[in-house]
C-alpha positions in Angstrom: 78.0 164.4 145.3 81.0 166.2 146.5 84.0 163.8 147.1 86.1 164.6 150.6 89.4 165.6 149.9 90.7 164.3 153.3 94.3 163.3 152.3 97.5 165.1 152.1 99.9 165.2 149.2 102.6 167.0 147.5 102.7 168.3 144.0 106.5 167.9 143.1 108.3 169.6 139.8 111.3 168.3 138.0 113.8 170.2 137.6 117.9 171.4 136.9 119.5 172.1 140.9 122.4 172.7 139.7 124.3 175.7 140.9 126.4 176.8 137.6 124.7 177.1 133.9 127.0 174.7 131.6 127.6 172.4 134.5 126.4 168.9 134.6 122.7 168.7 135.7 121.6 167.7 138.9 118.3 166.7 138.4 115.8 167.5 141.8 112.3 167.7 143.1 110.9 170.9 144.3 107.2 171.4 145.5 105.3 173.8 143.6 103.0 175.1 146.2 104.1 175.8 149.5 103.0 172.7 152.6 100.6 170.5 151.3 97.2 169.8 149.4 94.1 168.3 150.5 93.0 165.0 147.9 90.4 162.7 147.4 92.5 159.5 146.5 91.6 156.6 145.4 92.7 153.2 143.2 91.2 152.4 140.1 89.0 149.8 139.6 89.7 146.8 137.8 87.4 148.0 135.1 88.7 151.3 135.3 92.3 149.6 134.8 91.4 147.1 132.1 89.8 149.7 130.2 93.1 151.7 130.6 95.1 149.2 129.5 93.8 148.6 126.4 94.9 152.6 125.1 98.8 151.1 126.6 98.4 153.6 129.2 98.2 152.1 132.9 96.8 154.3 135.5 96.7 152.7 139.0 95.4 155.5 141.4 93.1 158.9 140.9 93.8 162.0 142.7 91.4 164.9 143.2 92.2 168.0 144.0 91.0 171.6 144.2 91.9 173.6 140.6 95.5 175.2 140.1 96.5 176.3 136.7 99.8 174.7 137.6 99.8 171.0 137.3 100.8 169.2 134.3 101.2 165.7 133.4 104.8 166.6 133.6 105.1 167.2 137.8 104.7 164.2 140.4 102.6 163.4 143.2 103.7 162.6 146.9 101.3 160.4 148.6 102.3 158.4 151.6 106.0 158.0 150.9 105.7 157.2 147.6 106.1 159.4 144.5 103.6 158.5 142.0 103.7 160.1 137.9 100.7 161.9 137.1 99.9 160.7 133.4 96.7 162.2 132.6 95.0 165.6 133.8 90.9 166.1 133.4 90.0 169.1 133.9 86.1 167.4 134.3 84.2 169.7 131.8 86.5 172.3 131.7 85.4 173.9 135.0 88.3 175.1 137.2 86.5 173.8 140.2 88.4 170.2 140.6 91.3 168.5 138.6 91.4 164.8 138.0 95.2 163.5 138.2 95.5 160.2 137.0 98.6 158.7 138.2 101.1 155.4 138.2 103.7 154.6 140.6 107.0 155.5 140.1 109.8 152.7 139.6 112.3 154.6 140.5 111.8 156.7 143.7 114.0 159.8 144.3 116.7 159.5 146.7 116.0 162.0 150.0 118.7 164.1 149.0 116.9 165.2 145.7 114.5 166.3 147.3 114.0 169.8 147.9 112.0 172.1 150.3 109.7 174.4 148.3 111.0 177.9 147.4 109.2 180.8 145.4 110.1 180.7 141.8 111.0 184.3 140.2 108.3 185.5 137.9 109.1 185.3 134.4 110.0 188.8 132.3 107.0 189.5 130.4 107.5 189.5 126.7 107.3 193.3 125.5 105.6 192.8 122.0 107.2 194.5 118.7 
């Protein structure tokens, strides 16, 4: 059964805003898609959770969305105001159909001004091989 992906959220990346190389960073968030993704979302159960928590890993909320090669457990989700820190990615099966982000709520929520509006990244130089 296919689950309906009828939330909105924002994949975020972590990363040095700082104008001059050498200068103290400014950390920032910057979306890595441009607007936003459709989700499925929702909480863990408590067996879910309890089983979690016996690995010392606390998950409290699943996100679903449709496969990008992009996400990592080291970017953030945006979900209703709140910034949430995906811990786990599950790829389910290794199909690039859907992708599983297991998540916890941020403690500390970033400030408005470090947050950023989403802007292309430069492709990297390819690495010419010797």
């Amino acid at each position: 059964m296919r689950k309906l992906k009828d939330k909105k959220v924002t994949i975020y990346r972590e990363e040095d805003i700082s104008a001059t190389p050498g200068s103290k960073p400014i950390i920032g968030y910057t979306p890595i898609h441009p607007g936003t993704l459709w989700a499925y979302v929702r909480q863990l159960s408590a067996k879910e959770y309890f089983a979690r928590s016996t690995e010392l890993q606390t998950e409290d909320i699943i996100f679903t969305v449709n496969y990008r090669p992009d996400i990592t457990a080291k970017n953030s989700i945006s979900y209703k105001g709140a910034f949430y820190n995906i811990t786990r990615v599950d790829t389910f099966e290794g199909y690039k159909d859907d992708l599983h982000l297991y998540a916890t709520i941020r403690q500390n929520q970033p400030k408005p001004e470090e947050i950023f509006k989403y802007r292309k990244r430069k492709p990297r130089p390819k690495q010419s091989e010797a």
